[in-house]
PDB file of N, H, CA, C and O in Angstrom:
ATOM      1  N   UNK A   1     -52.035   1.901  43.228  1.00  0.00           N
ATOM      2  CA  UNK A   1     -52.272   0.499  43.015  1.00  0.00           C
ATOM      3  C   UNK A   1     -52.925   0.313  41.644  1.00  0.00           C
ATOM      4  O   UNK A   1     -53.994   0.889  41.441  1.00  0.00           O
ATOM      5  N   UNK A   2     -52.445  -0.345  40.808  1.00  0.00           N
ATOM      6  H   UNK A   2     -51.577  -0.813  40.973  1.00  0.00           H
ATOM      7  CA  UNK A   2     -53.045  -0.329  39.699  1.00  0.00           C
ATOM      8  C   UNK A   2     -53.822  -1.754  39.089  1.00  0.00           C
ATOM      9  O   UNK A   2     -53.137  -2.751  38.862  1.00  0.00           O
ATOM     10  N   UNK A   3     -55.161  -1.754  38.871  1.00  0.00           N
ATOM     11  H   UNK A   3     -55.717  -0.944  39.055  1.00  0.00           H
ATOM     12  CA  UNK A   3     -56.014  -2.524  38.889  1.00  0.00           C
ATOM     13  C   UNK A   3     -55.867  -3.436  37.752  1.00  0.00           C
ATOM     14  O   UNK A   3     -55.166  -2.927  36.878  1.00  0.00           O
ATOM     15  N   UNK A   4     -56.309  -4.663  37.452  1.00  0.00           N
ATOM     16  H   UNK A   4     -56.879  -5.077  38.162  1.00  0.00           H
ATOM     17  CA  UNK A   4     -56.404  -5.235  36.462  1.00  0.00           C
ATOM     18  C   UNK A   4     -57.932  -5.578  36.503  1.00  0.00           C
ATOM     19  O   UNK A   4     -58.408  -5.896  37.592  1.00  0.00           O
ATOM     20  N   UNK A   5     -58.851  -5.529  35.231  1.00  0.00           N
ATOM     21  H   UNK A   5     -58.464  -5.271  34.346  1.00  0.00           H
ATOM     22  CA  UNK A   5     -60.007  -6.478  35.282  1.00  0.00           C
ATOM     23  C   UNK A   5     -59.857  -7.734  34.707  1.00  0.00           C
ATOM     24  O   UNK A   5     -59.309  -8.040  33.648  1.00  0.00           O
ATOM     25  N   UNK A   6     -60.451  -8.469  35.591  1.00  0.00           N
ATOM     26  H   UNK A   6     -60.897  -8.220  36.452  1.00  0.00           H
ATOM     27  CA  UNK A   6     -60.786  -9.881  34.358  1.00  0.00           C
ATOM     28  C   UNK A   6     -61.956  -9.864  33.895  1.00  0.00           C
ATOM     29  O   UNK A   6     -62.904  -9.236  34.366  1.00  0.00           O
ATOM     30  N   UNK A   7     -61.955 -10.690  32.757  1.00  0.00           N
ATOM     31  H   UNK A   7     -61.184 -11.200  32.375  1.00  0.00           H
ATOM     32  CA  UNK A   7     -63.356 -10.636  32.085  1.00  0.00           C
ATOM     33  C   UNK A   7     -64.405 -11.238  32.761  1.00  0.00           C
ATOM     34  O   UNK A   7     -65.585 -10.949  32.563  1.00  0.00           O
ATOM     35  N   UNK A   8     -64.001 -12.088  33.573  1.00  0.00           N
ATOM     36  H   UNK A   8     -63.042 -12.322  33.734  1.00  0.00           H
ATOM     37  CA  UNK A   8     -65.311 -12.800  34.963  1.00  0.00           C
ATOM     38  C   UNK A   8     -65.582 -11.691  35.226  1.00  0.00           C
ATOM     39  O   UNK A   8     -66.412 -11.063  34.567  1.00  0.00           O
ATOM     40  N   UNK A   9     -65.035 -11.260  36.106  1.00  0.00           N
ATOM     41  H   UNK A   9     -64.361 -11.770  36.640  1.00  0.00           H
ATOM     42  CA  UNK A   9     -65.359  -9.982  36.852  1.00  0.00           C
ATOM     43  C   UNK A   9     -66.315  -8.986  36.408  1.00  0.00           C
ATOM     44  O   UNK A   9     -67.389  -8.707  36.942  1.00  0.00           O
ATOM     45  N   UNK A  10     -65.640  -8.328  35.049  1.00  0.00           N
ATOM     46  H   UNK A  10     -64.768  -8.554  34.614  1.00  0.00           H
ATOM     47  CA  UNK A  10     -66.714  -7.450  34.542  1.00  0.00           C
ATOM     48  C   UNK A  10     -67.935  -8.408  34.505  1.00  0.00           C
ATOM     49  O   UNK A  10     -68.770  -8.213  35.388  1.00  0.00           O
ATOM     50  N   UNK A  11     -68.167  -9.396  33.638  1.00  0.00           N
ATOM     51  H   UNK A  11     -67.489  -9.555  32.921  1.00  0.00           H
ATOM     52  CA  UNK A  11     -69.339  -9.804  33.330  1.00  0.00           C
ATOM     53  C   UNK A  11     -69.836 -10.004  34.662  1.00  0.00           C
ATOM     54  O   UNK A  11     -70.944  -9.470  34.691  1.00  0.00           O
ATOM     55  N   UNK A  12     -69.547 -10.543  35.857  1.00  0.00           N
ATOM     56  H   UNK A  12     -68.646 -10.977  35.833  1.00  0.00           H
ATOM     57  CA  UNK A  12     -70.428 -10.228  36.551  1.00  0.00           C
ATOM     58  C   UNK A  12     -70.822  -8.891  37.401  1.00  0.00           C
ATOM     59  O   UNK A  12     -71.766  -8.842  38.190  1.00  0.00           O
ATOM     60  N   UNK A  13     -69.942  -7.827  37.105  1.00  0.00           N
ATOM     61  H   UNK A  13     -69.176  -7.867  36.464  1.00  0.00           H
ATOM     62  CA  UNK A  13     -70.162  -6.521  36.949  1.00  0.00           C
ATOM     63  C   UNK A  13     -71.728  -6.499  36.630  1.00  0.00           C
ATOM     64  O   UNK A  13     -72.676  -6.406  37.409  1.00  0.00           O
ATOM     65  N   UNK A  14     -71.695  -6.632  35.026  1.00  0.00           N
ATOM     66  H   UNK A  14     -70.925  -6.708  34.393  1.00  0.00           H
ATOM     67  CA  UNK A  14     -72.610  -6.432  34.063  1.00  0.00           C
ATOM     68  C   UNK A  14     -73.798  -7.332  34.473  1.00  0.00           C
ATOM     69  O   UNK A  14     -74.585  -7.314  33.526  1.00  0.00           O
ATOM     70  N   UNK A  15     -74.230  -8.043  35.380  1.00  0.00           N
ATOM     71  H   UNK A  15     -73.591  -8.058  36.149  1.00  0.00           H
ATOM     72  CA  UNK A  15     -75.063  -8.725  35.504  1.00  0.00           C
ATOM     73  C   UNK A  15     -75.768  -8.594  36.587  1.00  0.00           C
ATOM     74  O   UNK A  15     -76.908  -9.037  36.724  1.00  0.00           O
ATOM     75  N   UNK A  16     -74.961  -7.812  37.649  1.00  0.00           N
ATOM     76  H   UNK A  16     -74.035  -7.452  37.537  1.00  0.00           H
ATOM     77  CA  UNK A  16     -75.340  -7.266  38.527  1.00  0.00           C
ATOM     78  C   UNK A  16     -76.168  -5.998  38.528  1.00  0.00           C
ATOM     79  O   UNK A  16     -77.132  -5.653  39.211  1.00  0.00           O
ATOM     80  N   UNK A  17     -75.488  -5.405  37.542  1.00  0.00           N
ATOM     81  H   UNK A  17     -74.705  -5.686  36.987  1.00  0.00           H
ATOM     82  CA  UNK A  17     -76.059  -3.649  37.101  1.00  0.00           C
ATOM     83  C   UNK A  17     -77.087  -4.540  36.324  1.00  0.00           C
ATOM     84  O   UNK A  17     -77.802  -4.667  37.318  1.00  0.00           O
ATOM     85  N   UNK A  18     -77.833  -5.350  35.255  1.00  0.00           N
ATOM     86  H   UNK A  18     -77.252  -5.247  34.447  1.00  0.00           H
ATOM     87  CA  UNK A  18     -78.467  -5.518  34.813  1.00  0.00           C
ATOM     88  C   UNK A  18     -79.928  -5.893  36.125  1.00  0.00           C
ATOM     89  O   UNK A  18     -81.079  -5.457  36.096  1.00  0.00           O
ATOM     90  N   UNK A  19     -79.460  -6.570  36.863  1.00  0.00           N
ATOM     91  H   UNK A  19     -78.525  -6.924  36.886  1.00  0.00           H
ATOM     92  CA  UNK A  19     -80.096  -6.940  37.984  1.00  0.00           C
ATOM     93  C   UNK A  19     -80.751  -5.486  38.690  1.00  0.00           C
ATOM     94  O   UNK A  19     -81.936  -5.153  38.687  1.00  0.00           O
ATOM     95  N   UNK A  20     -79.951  -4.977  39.101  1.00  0.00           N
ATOM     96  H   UNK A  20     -78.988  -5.247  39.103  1.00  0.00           H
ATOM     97  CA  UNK A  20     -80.088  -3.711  39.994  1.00  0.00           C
ATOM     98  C   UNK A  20     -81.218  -2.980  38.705  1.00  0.00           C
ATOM     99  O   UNK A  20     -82.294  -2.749  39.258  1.00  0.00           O
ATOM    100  N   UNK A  21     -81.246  -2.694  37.644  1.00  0.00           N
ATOM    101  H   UNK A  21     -80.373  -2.882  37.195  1.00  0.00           H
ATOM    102  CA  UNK A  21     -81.738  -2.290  36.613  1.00  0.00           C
ATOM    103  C   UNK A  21     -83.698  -2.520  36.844  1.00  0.00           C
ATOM    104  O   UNK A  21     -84.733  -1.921  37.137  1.00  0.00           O
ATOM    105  N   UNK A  22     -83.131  -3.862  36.443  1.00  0.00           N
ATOM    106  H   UNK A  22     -82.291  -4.349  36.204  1.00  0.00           H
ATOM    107  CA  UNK A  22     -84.397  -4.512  36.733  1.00  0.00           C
ATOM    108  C   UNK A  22     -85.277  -4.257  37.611  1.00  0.00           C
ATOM    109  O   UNK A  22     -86.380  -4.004  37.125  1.00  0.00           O
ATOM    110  N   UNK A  23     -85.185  -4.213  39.216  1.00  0.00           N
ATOM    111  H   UNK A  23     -84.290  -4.419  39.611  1.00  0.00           H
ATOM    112  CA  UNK A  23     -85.376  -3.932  40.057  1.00  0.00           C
ATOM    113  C   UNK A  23     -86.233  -2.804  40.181  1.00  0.00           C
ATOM    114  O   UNK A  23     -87.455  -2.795  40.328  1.00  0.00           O
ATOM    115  N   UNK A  24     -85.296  -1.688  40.088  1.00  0.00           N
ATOM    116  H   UNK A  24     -84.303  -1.695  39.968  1.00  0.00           H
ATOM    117  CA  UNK A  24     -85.674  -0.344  39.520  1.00  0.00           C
ATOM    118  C   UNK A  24     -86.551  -0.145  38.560  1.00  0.00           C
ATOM    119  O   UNK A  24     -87.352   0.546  39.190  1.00  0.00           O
ATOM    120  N   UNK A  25     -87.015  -0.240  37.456  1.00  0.00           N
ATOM    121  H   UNK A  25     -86.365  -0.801  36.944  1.00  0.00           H
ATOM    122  CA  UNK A  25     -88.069  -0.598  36.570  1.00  0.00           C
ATOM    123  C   UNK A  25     -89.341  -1.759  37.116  1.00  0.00           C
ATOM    124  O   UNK A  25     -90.435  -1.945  36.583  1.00  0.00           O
ATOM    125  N   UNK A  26     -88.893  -2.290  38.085  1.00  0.00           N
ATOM    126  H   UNK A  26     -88.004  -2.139  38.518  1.00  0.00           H
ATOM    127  CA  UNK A  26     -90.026  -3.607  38.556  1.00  0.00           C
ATOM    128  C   UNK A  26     -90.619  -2.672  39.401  1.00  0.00           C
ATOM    129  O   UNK A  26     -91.842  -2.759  39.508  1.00  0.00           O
ATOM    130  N   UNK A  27     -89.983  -1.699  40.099  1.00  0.00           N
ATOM    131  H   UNK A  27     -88.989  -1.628  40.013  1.00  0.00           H
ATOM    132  CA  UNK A  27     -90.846  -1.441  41.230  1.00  0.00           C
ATOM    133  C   UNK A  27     -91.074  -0.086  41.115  1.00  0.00           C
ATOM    134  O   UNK A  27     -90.953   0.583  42.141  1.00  0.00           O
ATOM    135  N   UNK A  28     -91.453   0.597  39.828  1.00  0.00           N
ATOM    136  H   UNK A  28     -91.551   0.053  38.994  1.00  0.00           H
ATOM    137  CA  UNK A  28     -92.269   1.382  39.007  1.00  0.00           C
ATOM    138  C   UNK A  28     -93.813   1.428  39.779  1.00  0.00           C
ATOM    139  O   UNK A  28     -93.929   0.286  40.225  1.00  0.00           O
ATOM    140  N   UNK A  29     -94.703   1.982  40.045  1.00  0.00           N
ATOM    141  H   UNK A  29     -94.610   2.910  39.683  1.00  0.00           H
ATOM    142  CA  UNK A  29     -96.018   1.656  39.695  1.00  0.00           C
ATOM    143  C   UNK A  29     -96.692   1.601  38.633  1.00  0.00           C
ATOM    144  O   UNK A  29     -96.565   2.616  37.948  1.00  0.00           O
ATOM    145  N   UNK A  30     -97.622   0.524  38.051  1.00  0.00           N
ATOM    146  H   UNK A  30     -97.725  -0.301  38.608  1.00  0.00           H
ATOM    147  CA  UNK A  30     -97.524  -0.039  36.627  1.00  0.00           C
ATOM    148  C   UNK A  30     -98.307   1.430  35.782  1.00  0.00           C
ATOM    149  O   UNK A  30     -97.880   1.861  34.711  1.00  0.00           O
ATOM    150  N   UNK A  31     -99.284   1.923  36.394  1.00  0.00           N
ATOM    151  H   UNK A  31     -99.631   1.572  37.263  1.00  0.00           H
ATOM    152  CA  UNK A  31     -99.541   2.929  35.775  1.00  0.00           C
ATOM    153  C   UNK A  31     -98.315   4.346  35.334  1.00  0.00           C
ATOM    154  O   UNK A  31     -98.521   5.099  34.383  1.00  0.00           O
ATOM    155  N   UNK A  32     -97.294   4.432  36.099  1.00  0.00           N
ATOM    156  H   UNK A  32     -97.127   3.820  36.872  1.00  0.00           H
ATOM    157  CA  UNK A  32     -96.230   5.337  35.481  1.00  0.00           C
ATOM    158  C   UNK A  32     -95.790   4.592  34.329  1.00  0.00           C
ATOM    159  O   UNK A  32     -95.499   5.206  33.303  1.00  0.00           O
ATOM    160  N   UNK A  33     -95.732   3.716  34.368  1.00  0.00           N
ATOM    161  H   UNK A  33     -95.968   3.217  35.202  1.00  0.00           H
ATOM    162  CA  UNK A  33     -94.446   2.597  33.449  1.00  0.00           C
ATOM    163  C   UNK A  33     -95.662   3.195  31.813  1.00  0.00           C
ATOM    164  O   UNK A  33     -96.856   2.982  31.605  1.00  0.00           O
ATOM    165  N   UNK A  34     -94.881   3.761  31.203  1.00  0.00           N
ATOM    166  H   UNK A  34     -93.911   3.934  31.371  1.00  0.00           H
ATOM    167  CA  UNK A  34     -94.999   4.130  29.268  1.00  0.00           C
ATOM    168  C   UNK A  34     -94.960   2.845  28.043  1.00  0.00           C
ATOM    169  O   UNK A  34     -94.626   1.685  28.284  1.00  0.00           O
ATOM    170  N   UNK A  35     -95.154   3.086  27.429  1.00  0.00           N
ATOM    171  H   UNK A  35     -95.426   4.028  27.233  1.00  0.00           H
ATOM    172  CA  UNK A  35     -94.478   1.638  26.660  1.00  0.00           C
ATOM    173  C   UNK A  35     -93.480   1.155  26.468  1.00  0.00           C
ATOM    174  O   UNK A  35     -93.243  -0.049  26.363  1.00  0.00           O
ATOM    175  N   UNK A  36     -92.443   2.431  26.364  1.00  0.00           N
ATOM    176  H   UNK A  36     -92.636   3.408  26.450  1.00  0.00           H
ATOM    177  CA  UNK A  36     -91.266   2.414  26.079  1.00  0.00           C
ATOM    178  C   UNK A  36     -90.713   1.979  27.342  1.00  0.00           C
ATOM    179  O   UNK A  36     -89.746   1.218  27.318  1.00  0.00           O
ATOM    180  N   UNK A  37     -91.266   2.416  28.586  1.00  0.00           N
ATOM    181  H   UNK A  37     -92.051   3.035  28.605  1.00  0.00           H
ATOM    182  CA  UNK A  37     -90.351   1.771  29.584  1.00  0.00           C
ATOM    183  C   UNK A  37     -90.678   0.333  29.825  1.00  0.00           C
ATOM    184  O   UNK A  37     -89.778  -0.415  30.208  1.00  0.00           O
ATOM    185  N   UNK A  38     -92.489  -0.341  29.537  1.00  0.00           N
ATOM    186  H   UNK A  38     -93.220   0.267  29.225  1.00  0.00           H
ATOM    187  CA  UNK A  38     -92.244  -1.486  29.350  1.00  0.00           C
ATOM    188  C   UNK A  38     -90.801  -2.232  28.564  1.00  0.00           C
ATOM    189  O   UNK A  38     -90.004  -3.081  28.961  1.00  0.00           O
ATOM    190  N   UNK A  39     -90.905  -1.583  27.486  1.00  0.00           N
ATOM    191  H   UNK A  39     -91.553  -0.894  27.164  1.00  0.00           H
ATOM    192  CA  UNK A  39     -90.161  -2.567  26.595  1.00  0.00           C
ATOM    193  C   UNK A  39     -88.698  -2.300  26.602  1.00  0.00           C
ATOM    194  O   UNK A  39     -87.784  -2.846  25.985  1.00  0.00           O
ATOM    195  N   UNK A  40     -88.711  -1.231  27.536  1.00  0.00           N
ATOM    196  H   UNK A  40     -89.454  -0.787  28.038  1.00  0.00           H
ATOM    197  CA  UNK A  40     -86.461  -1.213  28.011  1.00  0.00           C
ATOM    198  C   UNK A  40     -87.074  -2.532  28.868  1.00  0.00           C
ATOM    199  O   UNK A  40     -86.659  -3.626  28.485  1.00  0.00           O
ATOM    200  N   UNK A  41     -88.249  -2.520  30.259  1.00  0.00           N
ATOM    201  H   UNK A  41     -88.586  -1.631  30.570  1.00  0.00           H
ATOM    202  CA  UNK A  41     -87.834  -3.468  31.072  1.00  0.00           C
ATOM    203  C   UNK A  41     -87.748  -5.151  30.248  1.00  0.00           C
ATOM    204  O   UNK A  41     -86.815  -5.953  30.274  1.00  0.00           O
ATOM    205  N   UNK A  42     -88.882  -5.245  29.669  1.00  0.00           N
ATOM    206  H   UNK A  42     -89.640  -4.593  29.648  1.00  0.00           H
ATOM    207  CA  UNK A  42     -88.848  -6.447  29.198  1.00  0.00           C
ATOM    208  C   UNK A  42     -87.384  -6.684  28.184  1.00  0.00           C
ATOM    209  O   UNK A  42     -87.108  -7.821  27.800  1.00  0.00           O
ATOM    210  N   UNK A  43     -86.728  -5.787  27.907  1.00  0.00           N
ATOM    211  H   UNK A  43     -86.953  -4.864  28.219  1.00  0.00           H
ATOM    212  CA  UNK A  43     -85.455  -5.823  27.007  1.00  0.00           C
ATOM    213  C   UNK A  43     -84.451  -5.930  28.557  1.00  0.00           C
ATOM    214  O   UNK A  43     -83.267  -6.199  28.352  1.00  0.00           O
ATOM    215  N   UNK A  44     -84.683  -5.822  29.381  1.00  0.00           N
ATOM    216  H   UNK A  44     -85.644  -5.603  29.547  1.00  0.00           H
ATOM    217  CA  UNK A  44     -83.352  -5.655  30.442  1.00  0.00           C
ATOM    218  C   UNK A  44     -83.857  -6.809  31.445  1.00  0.00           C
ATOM    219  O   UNK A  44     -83.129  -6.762  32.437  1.00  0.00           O
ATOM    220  N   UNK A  45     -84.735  -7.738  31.562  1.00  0.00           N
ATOM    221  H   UNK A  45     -85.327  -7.776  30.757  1.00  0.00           H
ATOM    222  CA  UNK A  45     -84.973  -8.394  32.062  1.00  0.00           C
ATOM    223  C   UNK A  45     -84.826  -9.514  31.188  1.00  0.00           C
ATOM    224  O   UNK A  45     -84.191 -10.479  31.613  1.00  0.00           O
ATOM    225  N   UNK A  46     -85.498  -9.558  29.581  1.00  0.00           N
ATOM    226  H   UNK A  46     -86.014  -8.774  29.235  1.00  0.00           H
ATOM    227  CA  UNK A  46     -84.427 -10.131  28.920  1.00  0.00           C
ATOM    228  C   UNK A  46     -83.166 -11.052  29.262  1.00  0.00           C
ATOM    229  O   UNK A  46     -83.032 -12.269  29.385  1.00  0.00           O
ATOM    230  N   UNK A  47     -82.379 -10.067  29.354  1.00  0.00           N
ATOM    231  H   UNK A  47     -82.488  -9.078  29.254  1.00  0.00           H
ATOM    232  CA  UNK A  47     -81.141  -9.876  29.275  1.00  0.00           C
ATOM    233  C   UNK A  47     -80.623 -10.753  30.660  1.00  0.00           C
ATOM    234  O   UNK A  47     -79.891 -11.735  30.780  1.00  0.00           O
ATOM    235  N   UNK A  48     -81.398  -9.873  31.678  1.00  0.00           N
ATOM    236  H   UNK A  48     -81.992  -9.075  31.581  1.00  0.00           H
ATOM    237  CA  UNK A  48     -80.876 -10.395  33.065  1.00  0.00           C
ATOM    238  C   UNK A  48     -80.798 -11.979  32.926  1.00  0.00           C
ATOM    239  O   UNK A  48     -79.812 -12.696  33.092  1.00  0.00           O
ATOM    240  N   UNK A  49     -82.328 -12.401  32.516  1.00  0.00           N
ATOM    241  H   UNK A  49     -83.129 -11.818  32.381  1.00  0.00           H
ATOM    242  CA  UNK A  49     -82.507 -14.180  32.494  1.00  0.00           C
ATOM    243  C   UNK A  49     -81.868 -14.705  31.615  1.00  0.00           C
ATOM    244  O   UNK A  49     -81.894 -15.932  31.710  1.00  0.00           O
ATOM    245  N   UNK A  50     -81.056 -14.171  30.441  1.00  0.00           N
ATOM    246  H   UNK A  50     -81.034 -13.174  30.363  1.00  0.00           H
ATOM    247  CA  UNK A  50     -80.189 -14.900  29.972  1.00  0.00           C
ATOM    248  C   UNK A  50     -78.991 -14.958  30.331  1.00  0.00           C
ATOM    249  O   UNK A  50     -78.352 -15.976  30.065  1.00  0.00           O
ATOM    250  N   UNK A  51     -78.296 -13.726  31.127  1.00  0.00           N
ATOM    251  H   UNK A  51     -78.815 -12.899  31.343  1.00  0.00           H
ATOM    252  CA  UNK A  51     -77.158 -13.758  31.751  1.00  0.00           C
ATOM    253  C   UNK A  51     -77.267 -14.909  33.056  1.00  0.00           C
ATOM    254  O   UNK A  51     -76.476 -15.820  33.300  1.00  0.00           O
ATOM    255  N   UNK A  52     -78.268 -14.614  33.644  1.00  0.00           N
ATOM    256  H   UNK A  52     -78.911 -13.874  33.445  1.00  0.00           H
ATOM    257  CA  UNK A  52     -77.786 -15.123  35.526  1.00  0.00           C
ATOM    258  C   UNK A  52     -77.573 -16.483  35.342  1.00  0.00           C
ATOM    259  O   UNK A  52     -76.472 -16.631  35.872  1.00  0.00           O
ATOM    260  N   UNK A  53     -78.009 -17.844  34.827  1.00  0.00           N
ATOM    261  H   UNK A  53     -78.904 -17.723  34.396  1.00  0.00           H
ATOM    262  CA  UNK A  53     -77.618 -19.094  34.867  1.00  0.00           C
ATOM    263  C   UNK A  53     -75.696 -19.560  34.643  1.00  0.00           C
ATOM    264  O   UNK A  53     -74.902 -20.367  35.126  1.00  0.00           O
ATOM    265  N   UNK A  54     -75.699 -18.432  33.589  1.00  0.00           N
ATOM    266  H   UNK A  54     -76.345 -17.776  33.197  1.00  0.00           H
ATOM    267  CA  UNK A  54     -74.590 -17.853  32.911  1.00  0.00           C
ATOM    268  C   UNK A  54     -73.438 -17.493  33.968  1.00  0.00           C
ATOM    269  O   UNK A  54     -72.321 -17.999  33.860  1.00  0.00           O
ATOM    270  N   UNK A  55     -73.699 -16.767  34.799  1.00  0.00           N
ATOM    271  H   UNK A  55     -74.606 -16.356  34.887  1.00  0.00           H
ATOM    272  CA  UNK A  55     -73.085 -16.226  35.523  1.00  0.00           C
ATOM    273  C   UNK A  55     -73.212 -17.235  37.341  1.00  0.00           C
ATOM    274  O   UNK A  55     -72.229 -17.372  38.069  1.00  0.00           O
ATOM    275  N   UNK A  56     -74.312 -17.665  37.608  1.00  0.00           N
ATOM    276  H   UNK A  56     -75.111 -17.554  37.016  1.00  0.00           H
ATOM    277  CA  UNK A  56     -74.566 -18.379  38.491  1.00  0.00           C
ATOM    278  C   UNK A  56     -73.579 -19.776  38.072  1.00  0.00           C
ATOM    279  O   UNK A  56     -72.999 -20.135  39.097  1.00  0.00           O
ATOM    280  N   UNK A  57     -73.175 -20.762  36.756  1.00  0.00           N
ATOM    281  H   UNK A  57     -73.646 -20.470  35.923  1.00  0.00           H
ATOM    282  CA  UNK A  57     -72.307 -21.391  36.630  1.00  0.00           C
ATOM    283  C   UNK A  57     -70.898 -21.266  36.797  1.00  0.00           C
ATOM    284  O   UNK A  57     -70.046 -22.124  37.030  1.00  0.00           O
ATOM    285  N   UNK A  58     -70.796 -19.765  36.599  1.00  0.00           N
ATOM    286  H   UNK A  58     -71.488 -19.068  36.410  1.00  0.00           H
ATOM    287  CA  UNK A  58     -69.397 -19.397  36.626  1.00  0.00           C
ATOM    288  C   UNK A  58     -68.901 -19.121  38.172  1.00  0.00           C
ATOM    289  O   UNK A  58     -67.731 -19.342  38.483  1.00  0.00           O
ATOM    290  N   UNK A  59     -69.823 -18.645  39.083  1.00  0.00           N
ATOM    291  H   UNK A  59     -70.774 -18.466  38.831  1.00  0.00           H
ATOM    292  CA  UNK A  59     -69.139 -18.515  40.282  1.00  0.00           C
ATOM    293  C   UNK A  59     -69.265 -19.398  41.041  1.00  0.00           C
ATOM    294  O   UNK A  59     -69.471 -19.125  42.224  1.00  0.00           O
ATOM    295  N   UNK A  60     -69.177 -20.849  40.578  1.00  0.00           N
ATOM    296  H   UNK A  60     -69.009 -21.071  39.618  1.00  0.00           H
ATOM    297  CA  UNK A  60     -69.034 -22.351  41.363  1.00  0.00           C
ATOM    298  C   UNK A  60     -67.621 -22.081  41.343  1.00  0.00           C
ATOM    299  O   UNK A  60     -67.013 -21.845  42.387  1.00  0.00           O
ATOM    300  N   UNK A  61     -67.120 -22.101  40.331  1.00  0.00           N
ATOM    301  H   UNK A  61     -67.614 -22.293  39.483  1.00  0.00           H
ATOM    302  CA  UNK A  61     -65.589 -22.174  39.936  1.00  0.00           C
ATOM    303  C   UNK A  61     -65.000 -21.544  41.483  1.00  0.00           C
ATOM    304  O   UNK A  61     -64.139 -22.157  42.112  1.00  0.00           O
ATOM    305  N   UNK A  62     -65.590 -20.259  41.971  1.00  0.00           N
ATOM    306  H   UNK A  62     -66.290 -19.761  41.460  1.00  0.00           H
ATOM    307  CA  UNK A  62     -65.244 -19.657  42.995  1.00  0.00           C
ATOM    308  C   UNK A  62     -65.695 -19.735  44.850  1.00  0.00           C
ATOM    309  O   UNK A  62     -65.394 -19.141  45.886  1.00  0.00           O
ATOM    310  N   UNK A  63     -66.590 -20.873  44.403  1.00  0.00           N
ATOM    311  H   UNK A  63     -66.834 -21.356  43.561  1.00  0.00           H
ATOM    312  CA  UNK A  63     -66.893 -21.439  45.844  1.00  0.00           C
ATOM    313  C   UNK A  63     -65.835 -21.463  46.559  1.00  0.00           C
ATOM    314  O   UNK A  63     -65.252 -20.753  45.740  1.00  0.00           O
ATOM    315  N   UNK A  64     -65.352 -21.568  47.042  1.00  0.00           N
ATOM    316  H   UNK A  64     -65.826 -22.145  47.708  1.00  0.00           H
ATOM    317  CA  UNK A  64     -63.898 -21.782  47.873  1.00  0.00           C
ATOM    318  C   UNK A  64     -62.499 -21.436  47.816  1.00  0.00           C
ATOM    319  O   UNK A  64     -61.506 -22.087  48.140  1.00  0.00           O
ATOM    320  N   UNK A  65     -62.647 -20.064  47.250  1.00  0.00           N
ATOM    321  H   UNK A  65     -63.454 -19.535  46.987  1.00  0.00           H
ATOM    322  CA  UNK A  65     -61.790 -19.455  46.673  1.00  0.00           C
ATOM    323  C   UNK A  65     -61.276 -18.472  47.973  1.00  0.00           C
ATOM    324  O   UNK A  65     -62.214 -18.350  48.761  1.00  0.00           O
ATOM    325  N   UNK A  66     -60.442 -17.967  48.284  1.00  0.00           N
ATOM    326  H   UNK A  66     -59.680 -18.066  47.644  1.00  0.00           H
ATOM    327  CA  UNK A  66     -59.958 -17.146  49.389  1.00  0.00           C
ATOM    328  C   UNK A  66     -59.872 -16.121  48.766  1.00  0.00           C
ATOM    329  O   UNK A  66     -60.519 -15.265  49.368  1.00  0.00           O
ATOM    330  N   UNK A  67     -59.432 -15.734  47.896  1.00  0.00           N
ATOM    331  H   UNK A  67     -58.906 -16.429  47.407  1.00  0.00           H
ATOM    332  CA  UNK A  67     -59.495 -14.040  47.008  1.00  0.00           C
ATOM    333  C   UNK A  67     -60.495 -13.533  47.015  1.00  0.00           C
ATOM    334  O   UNK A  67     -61.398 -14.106  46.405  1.00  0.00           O
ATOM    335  N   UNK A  68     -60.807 -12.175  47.734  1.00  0.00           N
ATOM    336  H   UNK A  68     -60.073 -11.710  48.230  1.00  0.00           H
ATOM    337  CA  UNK A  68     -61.328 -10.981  48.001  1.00  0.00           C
ATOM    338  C   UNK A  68     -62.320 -10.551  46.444  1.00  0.00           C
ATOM    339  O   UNK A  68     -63.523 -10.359  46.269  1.00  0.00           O
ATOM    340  N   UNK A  69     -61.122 -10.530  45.518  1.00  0.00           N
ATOM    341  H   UNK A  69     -60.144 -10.687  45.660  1.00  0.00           H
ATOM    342  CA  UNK A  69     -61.783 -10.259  44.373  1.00  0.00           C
ATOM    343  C   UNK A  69     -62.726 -10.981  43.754  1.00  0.00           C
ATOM    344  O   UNK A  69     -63.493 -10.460  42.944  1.00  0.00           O
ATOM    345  N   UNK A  70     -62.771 -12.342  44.092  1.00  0.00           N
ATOM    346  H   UNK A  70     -62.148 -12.765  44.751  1.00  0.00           H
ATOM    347  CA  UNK A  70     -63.673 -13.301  43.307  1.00  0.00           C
ATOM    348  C   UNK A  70     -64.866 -13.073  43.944  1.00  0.00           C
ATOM    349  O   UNK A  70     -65.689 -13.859  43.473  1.00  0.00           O
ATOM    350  N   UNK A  71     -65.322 -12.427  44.727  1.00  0.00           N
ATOM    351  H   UNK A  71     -64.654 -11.789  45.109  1.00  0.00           H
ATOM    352  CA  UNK A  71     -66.456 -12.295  45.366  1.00  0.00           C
ATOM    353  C   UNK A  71     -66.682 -10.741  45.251  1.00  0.00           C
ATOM    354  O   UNK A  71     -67.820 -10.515  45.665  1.00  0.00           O
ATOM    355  N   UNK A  72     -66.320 -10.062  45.021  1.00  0.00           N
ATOM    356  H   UNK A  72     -65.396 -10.246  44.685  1.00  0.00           H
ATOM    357  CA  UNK A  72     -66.691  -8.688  44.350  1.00  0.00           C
ATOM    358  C   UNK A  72     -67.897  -8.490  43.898  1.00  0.00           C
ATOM    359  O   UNK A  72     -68.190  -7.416  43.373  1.00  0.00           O
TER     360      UNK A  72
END
């Protein structure tokens, strides 16, 4: 079966793994967390809050969509 991506898709790929990211770095105990891992999290959390509105607009389009894939 050979797959196609759409670019929705990935990006919300990518926003998800940014999410999951986050997460993982949030629930650090603050004394392990280095500087450097502060500042990946604050760089990947960043990121997350500029993506999700982003991505939260785009899957209205898919409210009521019957395809399997749009909800991936």
């Amino acid at each position: 079966m050979k797959r196609t991506h759409r670019p929705d898709a990935v990006r919300r790929g990518v926003v998800a793994a940014l999410g999951g990211a986050a997460v993982l770095f949030a629930a650090r105990p603050a004394a392990a967390q280095n500087r450097a891992g502060e500042t990946k999290l604050r760089t990947v959390e960043g990121e997350y809050r500029r993506l999700l509105p982003l991505w939260q607009e785009e899957r209205k389009q898919f409210a009521v969509s019957s395809n399997t894939y749009d909800y991936w």
